[in-house]
N, C-alpha and C positions, 0 to 999 in steps of 0.2 A: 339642410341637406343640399341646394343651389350653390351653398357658395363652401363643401367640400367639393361637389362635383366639379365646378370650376378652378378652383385651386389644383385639383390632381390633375386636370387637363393644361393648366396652365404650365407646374411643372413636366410635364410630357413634354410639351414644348421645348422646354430652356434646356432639358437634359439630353435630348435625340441630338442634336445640332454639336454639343458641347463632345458627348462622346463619338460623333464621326473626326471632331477635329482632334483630339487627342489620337486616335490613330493612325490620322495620317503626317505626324507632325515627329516620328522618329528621326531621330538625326542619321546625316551618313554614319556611315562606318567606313572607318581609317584603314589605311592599310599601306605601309611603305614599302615598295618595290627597289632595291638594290640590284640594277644591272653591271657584271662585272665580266672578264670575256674566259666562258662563254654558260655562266647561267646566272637563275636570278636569285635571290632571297627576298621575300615575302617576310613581312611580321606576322602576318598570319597564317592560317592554312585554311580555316575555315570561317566565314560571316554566316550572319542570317541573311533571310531575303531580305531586301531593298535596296537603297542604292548604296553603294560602295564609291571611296573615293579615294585611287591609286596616288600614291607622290609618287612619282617615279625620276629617279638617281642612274646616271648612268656612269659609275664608279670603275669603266674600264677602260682603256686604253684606243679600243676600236668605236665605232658608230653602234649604236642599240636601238631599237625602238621596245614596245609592249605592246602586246596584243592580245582580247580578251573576248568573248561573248559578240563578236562582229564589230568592235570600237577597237581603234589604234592609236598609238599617241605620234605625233614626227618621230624622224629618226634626232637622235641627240647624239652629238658630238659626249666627249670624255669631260665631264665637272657638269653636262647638261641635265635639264630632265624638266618637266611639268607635271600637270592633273587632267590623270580621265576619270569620270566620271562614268558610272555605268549601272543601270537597276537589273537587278536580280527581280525576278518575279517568280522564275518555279526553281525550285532546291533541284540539287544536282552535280556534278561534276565538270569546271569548267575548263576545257586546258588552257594554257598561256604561252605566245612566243612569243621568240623576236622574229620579224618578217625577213628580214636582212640577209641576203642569198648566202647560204651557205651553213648561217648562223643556227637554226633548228637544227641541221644535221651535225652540230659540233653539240650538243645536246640544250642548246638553251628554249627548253619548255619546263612545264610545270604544269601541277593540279588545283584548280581553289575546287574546293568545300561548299557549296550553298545550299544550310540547311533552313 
């Protein structure tokens, strides 16, 4: 009887540690952002929560940036563009712009999805 007791505590052990790391070990999720003047396209519309990770292309002719959940990327010249990276923690609706004066009101915003 000693040595199932010890055995079932032992895997207690090995298993608690192994399942917190398998949860927190989801990959981003992708999501490419096409700026063109004056909105964007998104390959998605909606992710899960965690973190997400924008390419962002600025496929138009004038200056763009993205802007999302309080993270912004530089403004990008025309062929320009980088990665933001940004965690989603509670589901919801997020909008998205460009900051660039004038630009929102030409209508370059949008909705992401985080369920």
């Amino acid at each position: 009887m000693k040595r199932c007791g010890i055995l079932v505590g032992f895997l207690g052990l090995v298993l608690v540690p192994l399942a917190g790391t398998a949860a927190a070990s989801h990959p981003p999720h992708r999501v490419a952002v096409n700026m063109t003047d004056f909105k964007f396209a998104l390959s998605k519309v909606a992710v899960p929560r965690g973190t997400a990770v924008f390419r962002v292309t600025n496929k138009g002719q004038v200056i763009h940036d993205f802007k999302i959940a309080g993270k912004k990327t530089p403004v990008y010249a025309s062929g320009k563009g980088g990665v933001l990276r940004v965690s989603f923690t509670k589901a919801g609706r997020y909008k998205y712009i460009c900051t660039v004066p004038g630009h929102l009101a030409a209508g370059m915003w949008g909705v992401l999805r985080v369920r």
